[in-house]
N, C-alpha and C positions, 0 to 999 in steps of 0.2 A: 504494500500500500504506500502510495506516493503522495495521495492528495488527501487534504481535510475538506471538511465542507461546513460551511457558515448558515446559521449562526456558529457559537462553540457555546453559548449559553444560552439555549434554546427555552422559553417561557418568558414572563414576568419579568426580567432583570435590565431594566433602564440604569442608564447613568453612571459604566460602568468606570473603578476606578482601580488601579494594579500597581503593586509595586513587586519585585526581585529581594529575594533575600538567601544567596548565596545560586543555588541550582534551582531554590524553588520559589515559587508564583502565588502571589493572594490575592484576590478582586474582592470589592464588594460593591452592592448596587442599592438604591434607593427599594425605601422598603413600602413609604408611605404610610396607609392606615395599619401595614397588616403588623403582628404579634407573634411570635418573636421577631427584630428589625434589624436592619442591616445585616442580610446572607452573607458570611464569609466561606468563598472557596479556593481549593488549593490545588494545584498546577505543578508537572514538570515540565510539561512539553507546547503549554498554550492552549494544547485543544480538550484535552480531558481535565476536566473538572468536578471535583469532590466538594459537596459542600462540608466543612468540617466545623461549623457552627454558629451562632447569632452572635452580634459585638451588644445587644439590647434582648435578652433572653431571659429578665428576672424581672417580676412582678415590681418590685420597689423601681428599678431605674426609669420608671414611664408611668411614675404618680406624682411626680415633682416637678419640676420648669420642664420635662420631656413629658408631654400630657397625652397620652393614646388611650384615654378612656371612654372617652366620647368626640374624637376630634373628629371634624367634618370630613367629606369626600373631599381627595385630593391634597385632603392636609397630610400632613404625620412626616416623617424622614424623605428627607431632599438632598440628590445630588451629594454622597458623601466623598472622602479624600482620604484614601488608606498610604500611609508610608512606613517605614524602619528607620530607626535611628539609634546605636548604641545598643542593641539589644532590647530597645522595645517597641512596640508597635502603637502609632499613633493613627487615629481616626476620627475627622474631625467633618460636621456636617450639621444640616438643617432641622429643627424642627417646627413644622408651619401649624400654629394651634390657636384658634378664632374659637373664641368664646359664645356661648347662643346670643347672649345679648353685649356683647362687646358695645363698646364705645366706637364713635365713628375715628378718634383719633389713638386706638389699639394696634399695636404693633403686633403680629403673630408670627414675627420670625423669632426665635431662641436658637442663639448659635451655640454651639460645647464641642468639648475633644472627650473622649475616653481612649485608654491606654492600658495595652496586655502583653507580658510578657510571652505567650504563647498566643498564636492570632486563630486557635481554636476556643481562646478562652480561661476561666474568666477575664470576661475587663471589668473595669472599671467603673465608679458611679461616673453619670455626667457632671463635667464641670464646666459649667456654665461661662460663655466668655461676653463679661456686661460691655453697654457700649459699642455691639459690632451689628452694628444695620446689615439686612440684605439676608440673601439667602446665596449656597452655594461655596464654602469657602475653602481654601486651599490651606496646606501648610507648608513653607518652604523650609529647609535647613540649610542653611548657605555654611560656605566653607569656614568664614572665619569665628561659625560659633554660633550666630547669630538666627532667631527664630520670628520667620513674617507669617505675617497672617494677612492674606489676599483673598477679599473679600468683593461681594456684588452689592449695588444698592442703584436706586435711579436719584439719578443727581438733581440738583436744586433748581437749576436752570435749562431741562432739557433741550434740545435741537427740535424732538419731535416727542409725541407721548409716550411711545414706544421706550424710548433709548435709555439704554442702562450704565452703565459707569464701573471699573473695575477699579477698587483703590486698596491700598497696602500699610500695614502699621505692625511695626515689629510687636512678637508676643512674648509676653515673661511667661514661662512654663510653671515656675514654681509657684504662681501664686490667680494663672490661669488669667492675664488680665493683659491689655494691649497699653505700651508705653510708648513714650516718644511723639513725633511727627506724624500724621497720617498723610497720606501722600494718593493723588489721583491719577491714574495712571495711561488710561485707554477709553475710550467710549466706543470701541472698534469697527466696524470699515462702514456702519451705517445701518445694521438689519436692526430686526427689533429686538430687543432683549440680548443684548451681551451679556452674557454668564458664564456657569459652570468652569472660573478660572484654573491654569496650573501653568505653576511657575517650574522651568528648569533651567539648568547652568550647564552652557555647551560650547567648547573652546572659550571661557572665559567671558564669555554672554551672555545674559539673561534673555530667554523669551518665555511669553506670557501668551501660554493658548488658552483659548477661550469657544463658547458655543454662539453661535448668532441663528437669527432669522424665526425663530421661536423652536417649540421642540414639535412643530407639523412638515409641513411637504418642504417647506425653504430653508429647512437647520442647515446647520453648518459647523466647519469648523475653522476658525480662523487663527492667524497668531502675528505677531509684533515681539519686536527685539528691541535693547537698550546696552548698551557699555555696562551701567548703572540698574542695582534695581531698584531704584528710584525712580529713573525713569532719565529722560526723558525717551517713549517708545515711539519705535518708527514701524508704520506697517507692514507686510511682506508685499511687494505689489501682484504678489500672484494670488493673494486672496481671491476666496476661501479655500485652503489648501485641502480639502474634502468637501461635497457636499453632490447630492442626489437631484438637485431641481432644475438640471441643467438635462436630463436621462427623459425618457419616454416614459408615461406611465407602464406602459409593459415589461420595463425591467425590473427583475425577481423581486427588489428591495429599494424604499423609499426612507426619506426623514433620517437618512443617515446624518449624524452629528456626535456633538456632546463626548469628547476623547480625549484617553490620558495613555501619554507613552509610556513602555518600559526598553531601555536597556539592557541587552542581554550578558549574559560571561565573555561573549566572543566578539564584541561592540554591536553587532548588528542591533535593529532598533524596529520595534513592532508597537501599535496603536490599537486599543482596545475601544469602541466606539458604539454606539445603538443606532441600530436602525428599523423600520416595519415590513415585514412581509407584506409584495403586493400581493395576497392572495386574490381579493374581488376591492375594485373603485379605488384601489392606492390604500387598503385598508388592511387588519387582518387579524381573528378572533387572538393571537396571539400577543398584542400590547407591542411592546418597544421591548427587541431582544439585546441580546451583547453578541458585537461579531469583532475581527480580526483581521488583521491585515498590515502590508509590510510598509515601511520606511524607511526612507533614506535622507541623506544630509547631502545637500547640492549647492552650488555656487550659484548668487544670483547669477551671473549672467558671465560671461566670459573677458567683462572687464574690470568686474568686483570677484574674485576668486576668492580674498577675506571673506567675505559676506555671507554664509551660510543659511540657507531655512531647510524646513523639513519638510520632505515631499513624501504624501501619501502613494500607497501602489503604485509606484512610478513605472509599469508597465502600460497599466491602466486609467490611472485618476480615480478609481471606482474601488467599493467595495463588493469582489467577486463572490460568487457562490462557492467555486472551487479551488481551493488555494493549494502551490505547494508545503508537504509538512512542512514547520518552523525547523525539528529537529527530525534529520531521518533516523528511518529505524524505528520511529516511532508508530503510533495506529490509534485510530478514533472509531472505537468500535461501541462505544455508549448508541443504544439505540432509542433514549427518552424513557422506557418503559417505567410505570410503577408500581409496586404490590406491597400490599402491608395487610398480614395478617393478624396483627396484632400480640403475638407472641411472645415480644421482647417484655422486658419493664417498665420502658419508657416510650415516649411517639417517638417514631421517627425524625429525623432533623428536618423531612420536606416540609412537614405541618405545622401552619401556620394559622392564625384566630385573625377574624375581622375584628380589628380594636383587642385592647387589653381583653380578656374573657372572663366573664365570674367562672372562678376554676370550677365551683361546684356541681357545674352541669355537665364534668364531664371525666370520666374514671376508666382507663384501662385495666383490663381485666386478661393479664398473660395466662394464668390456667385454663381460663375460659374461650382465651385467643379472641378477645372480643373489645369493644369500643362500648361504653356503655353514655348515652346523651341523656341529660335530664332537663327535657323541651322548654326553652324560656322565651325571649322576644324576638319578636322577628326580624327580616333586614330590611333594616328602615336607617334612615339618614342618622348618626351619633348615634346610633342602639348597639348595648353590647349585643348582637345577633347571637344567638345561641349555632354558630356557624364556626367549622373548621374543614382545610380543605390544604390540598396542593396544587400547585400552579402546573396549569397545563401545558404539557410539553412536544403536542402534537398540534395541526392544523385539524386536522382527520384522525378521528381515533374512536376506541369501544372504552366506555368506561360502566366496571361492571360493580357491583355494591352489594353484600345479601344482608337483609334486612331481618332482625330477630325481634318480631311484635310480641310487647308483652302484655297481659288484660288488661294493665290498667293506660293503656293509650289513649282508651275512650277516643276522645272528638280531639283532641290534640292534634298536629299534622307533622311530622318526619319524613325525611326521604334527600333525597340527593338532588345534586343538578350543578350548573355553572353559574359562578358569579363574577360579575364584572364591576357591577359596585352597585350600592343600596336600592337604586331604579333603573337597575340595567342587570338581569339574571333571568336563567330558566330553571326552574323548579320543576320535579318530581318525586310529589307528596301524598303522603300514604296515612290514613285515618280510619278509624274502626266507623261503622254502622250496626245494627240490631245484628244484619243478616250476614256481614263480612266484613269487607273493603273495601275503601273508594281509594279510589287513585285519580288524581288530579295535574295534570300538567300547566305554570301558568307559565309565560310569561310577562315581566315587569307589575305580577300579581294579577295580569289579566288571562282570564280562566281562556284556554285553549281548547281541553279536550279532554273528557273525563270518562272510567269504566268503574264499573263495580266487581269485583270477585265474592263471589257468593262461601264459599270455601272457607272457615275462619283459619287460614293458615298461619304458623306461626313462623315461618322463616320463607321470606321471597326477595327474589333476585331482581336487580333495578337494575335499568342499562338506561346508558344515554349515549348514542351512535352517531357521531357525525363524519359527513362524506359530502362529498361534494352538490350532492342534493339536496343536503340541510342535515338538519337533526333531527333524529326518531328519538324516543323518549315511550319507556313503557317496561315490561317485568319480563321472565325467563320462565319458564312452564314445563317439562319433559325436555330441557334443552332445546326448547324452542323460543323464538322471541316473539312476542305479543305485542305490538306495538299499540300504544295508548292514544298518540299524536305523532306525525307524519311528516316529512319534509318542511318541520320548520325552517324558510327562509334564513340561510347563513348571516347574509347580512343584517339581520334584526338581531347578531349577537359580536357580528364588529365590533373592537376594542375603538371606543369613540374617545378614550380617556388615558391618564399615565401607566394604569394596568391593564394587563391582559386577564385571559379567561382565571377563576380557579375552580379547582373541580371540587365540590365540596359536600360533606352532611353537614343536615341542619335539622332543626326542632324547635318548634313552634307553640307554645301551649296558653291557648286566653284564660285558661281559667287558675293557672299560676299555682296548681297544685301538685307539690313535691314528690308525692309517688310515682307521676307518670316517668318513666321511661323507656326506652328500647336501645339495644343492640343492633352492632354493626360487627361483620367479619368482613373476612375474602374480599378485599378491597384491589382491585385491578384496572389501569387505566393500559393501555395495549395504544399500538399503531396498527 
């Protein structure tokens, strides 16, 4: 095997950020609303990645200035910034948290770093850094010692409404607080929203890449160089040295942006970047993935040979589907797939909770090899959902669920389905009657399609099937599939937002009575 193929972090994982430490490779991506946040995975080769655990994975670190108990859609962890230095691992990034009745002059960005000697974990509480407007921020470690903190914020005096502002102010570690001058540095080449800064040092240079055009069909990636990193920054004139909106809508991947370099052992130099599958309209149930792709360091032009910038897939200009391996000899044989049968003693590292979760609804049972939910509210905008799920790693895929009803479900409602965020999911949900079961398919809580099983069975098998003719949705009978509802239109499940699909149980119960529950096993999502 010679070639990889892109994404390499196939689901949910925007914004992604890497650094090297010795042979091996860390990323981690914006987590948003979900519970445990910021995915850390580990790398030898670039393309296979191992999630090896949460940097926000303990109930107390996201009850205090890091609020995911109720924050809104599209709030929560933004854009984070993973480095090394000395033997320990720094991470430093957004949390965007708007109160229900906020004040019109409420700031909801909370900037902090946490820090792990091991980048499986534990780290550390947040430590809040007062004073640092914006969202997005980077951490630099310059040679002589010294610690910046490069940050986003829309300046005082805009050019247009859009335009964003990247500025700099060294940071004291030890006491987590920004001193000195703060210094403005770029508003860069004109798109909207300049963000997602990082600063590096190359032959004696500062350049300062950044994301422009928003994070839709016009992102980008841009970057600017100074002597000083102070500045004064001068643009590359070959801006945006990445970017998708220049391409046909029929090419495989769109909204490419938002990238941070690593350096390898052997100098070579690779960019880690998100972009969206065009599966259907430039869209695709899959969110903003994490893909890959090579660099190089070129002379502007043949009479500034000083002058260096970095040019993405200099074959191409593009982020390809099919790349050569990074390191040969190596092989990308992950095929997405996932299964949990519940066995172990703990969940799996893929599942994750919409918002912080009242732990109480919900109990792994290894002897029993079961998942046991105890039905609470539902998903609705700020609700702990009584909702947990893993991010979908297929476009097309079977995802299968068996279901263990127990009497006391009563009128409650359980069952499986996709979600994309609090008014954008498909449900299939399962509730007792006198004579059995009702099965219910909604989307965005609008009823679809609905059967009864007369049968009071106590264990039935849920699928949700999708293919290029939609989604089926409905239960497993002598191994056979019953379909409930029928070629739901794919595009009424387009990721329209910063996440993609997750595949998930849920439980549902209005009448708030603590006996109801049921059982989950044999949890399968396939290609």
């Amino acid at each position: 095997m010679t070639e990889m193929t892109n994404p390499v972090l196939p689901g949910s994982f925007p914004d992604p950020s890497i650094c090297r430490v010795g042979d091996d490779f860390y990323m981690v991506n914006s987590s948003f609303e979900y519970f445990p946040g910021l995915p850390i995975h580990h790398s030898r080769d670039l393309v296979n990645w191992e999630l090896i655990g949460h940097a926000l994975d303990r109930p107390e670190q996201c009850q205090g200035p890091v609020f995911l108990t109720d924050v809104q859609s599209d709030g929560g962890i933004h854009a984070p910034t993973i480095r090394y230095k000395d033997g320990v691992f720094y991470l430093i990034t957004t949390n965007v948290y708007m109160p229900p009745e906020a004040p019109a002059d409420f700031n909801p960005c909370v900037n902090f770093i946490l820090t792990a000697t091991n980048p499986a974990g534990p780290w550390s509480e947040p430590k809040v850094i007062n004073g640092a407007p914006g969202i997005d921020p980077d951490i630099f470690f310059d040679d002589d010692g010294r610690v910046w903190y490069v940050g986003t914020h829309s300046p005082s005096d805009p050019a247009y409404p859009s335009e964003g502002e990247i500025w700099l102010q060294e940071l004291d570690l030890d006491c987590t607080s920004l001193i000195g001058e703060r210094y403005f540095l770029w508003r860069g080449t004109g798109g909207d929203w300049v963000e997602g800064p990082h600063m590096y040092k190359y032959h004696g240079r500062y350049y300062l890449m950044t994301a422009e055009g928003g994070t839709g069909f016009y992102h980008a990636v841009t970057v600017a160089c100074s002597d000083a990193i102070t500045g004064p920054y001068r643009s590359n004139p070959r801006n945006p040295i990445l970017t998708s909106r220049h391409l046909t809508h029929n090419y495989w991947v769109n909204s490419t942006g938002h990238g941070d370099l690593v350096e390898l052992a052997d100098g070579r130099w690779y960019m880690v970047c998100l972009g969206i599958r065009n599966d259907i309209a430039s869209r695709s149930n899959m969110g903003r993935e994490t893909h890959l792709l090579p660099v190089v360091w070129e002379a502007e032009n043949p009479d500034n040979r000083d002058m260096l910038w970095p040019v993405c897939a200099p074959d191409t200009g593009k982020v390809e589907k099919h790349l050569p391996l990074p390191f040969p000899g190596s092989s990308q044989p992950g095929n997405g797939n996932f299964y949990d049968d519940f066995s172990g003693t703990a969940l799996k590292k893929e599942w994750s909770f919409r918002r912080l979760p009242e732990a109480s609804h919900f109990q792994i049972m290894p002897e029993q090899q079961r998942l046991r939910i105890w039905p609470g509210q539902p998903v609705r905008e700020r609700s702990q959902s009584t909702v947990i799920g893993f991010r979908q790693s297929h476009s097309y895929f079977n995802y299968q669920v068996t279901l263990h009803i127990s009497d006391t479900i009563g009128r409650s409602e359980i069952g499986i389905g996709i979600l994309q965020k609090d008014n954008h999911h498909l449900l299939l949900g399962v509730s007792q009657n006198d004579n059995g079961l009702d099965l219910i398919v909604k989307l965005n809580d609008v009823v679809l399609a609905s059967a009864s099983i007369a049968d009071k069975t106590t264990a039935l098998e849920l699928f949700v099937h999708c293919a290029e003719t939609g989604y089926d949705c409905g239960y497993i009978t002598n191994g056979q599939k019953v379909p409930v509802a029928t070629s739901i239109p794919i595009d009424s499940m387009l990721s329209r937002y910063y996440t993609g699909g997750f595949c998930c149980l849920y439980g549902v119960n209005p009448e708030g009575t603590s006996e109801v529950f049921a059982d989950f096993s044999e949890v399968k999502f396939l290609n």
